[in-house]
C-alpha positions, 0 to 999 in steps of 0.5 A: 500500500502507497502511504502519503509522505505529507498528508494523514492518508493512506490508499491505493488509489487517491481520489481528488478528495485526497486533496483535503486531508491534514498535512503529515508532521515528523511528531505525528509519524513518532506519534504512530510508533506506539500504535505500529508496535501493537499492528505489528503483535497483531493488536491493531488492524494494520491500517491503525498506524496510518499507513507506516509498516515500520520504524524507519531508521532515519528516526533516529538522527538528530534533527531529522524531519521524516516529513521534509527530509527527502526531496522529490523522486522527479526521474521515477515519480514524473517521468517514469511514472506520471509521463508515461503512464498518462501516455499509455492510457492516451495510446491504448485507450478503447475507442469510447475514451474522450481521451484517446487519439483521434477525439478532437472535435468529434462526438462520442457517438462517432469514436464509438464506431471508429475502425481500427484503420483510424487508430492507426491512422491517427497514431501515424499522425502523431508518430510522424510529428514526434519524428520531427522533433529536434530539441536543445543539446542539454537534451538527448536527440535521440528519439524512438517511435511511439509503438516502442514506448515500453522500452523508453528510457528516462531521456526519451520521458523527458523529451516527449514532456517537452514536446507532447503537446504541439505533438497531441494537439490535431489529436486529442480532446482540447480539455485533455490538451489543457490538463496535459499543459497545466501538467507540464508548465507546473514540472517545467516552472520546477526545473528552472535553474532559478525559483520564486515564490512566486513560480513555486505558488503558480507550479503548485496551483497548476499540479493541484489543478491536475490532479484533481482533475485526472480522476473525472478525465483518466478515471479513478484507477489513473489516480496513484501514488505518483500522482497524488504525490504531484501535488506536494512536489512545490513544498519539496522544491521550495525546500530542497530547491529545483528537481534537477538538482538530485536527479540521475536523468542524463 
């Protein structure tokens, strides 16, 4: 089971509800310790100590915040998490998604009878888009096709973030374009080599905005850990500073 880092819930999947629940703090976790003891002799359900399933080790350094204390996983939690999962469910998505290709400007009552030929026809479209791309040296050129997306490294995440949506654009739903950008400019306002406030403020109303909205759009079985952790991701830059600081993307 998936356990929030700073809010008090712990589900397997987080609805946008989960939005509202009290911030986590280092003395709540030690508060839990007496109640994992008894889940841990049998003496309480195992959810009693709100989602912790030991006592971590780092509980015992001096000054440690187990709350704070770690910054932000962006290579694992944005890229090969949050980026490619969305973007499989837009590839494989069945023909009565409003999120999968070929959806702009067309009714549900068309998608429903679309043939095959059409997927295919608009996954060429965007593949022919994608082979297009040329991005700056600080990113790797290299690009694969989309049909090979279960073998993307991290880079290859990194440059379809930068580009997926003049990629998308002729073929997706534009409601599912404008979640897809307040995704996007909320990671990329966090990966600038300089950080306000201010840009902090915007990066988490705009991440806070995605994930409430991805359970009405991508449904309620799209709403993970990686997701819902999206919306504390402004609190771990303003206290560890940008993402790229501690990533491991080449």
């Amino acid at each position: 089971m998936k356990n929030c880092f700073f809010k008090n819930i712990h589900f397997q999947v987080y609805s946008s509800n989960s939005l509202g629940f009290a911030e986590r703090t280092h003395d709540f976790v030690k508060e839990q310790f007496p109640i994992l003891r008894k889940v841990i002799a049998g003496k309480e359900k195992k959810d009693a100590a709100m989602g912790l399933i030991f006592a971590s080790p780092f509980m015992s350094l001096v000054k440690f915040d187990m709350v704070k204390g770690f910054p932000y996983d962006y290579m694992h939690g944005t890229l090969l998490g949050v980026v490619k999962r969305i973007t499989c469910c837009i590839l494989d998505a069945t023909r009565d998604k409003e999120y999968r290709l070929g959806t702009k400007g067309k009714p549900l009552s068309i998608l429903c009878v679309a043939t095959d030929n059409v997927v295919i026809s608009e996954r060429k479209s965007v593949d022919e888009r994608w082979n297009l791309v040329r991005v700056s040296s600080g990113t790797d050129r290299r690009v694969r096709p989309l049909n090979t997306v279960a073998q993307w490294k991290a880079h290859e995440w990194k440059t379809w973030l930068l580009v997926w949506i003049p990629v998308l654009k002729d073929n997706i739903d534009y409601g599912v374009l404008v979640l897809l950008s307040k995704f996007t400019l909320g990671i990329l306002l966090l990966l600038q080599d300089t950080i306000t406030i201010e840009t902090v403020d915007h990066s988490r109303s705009l991440l806070e905005d995605f994930c409430a909205t991805v359970e009405r759009i991508f449904g309620i079985e799209q709403c993970t850990f990686n997701v819902h952790i999206l919306s504390h991701v402004a609190t771990t830059v303003r206290n560890w500073g940008p993402l790229w600081f501690d990533t491991t993307v080449a």
